[in-house]
C-alpha positions, 0 to 999 in steps of 0.5 A: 175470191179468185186470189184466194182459190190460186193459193189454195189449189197451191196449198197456201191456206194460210195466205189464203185466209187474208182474201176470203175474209176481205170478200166476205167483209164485202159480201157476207152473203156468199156461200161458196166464199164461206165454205172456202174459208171453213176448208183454209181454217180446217186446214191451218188447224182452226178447228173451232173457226172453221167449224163456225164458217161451215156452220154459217155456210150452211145456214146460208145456202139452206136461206138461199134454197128457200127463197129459190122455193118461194120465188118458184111457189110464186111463179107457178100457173094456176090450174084451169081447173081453179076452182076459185075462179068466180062462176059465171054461169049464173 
């Protein structure tokens, strides 16, 4: 990724390509890496490829904000005033 990043920043999007989709092959999962590589294809003229890498960029990172949303749900603290504790006054 960070092979990748140099030759971008040096407007070498071409050789760039090469990494991002080894660091994909190995982590398909990433984000930033698949928005890195929309922005080589976009900029080598492969249009219709980066297109689908934005796509899929996005569709990652909406999956990643709701598992983050679902780990915070479940690390809330009940109120005191729960009002499914049992009663103990009886």
């Amino acid at each position: 990724m960070g092979m990748a990043r140099i030759l971008m920043g040096n407007e070498k999007p071409d050789e760039a390509i090469p990494f991002l989709e080894k660091f994909l092959e190995d982590d398909p999962l990433n984000a930033n890496a698949r928005y890195e590589l929309a922005t080589a294809l976009k900029a080598t003229h492969r249009t219709a490829e980066a297109q689908e890498q934005l796509r899929l960029f996005q569709e990652v990172r909406a999956s990643k904000d709701k598992v983050t949303q679902l780990y915070r749900q479940m690390n809330k603290r009940p109120t005191a005033d729960n009002t499914d504790a049992p009663n103990t006054n009886q």
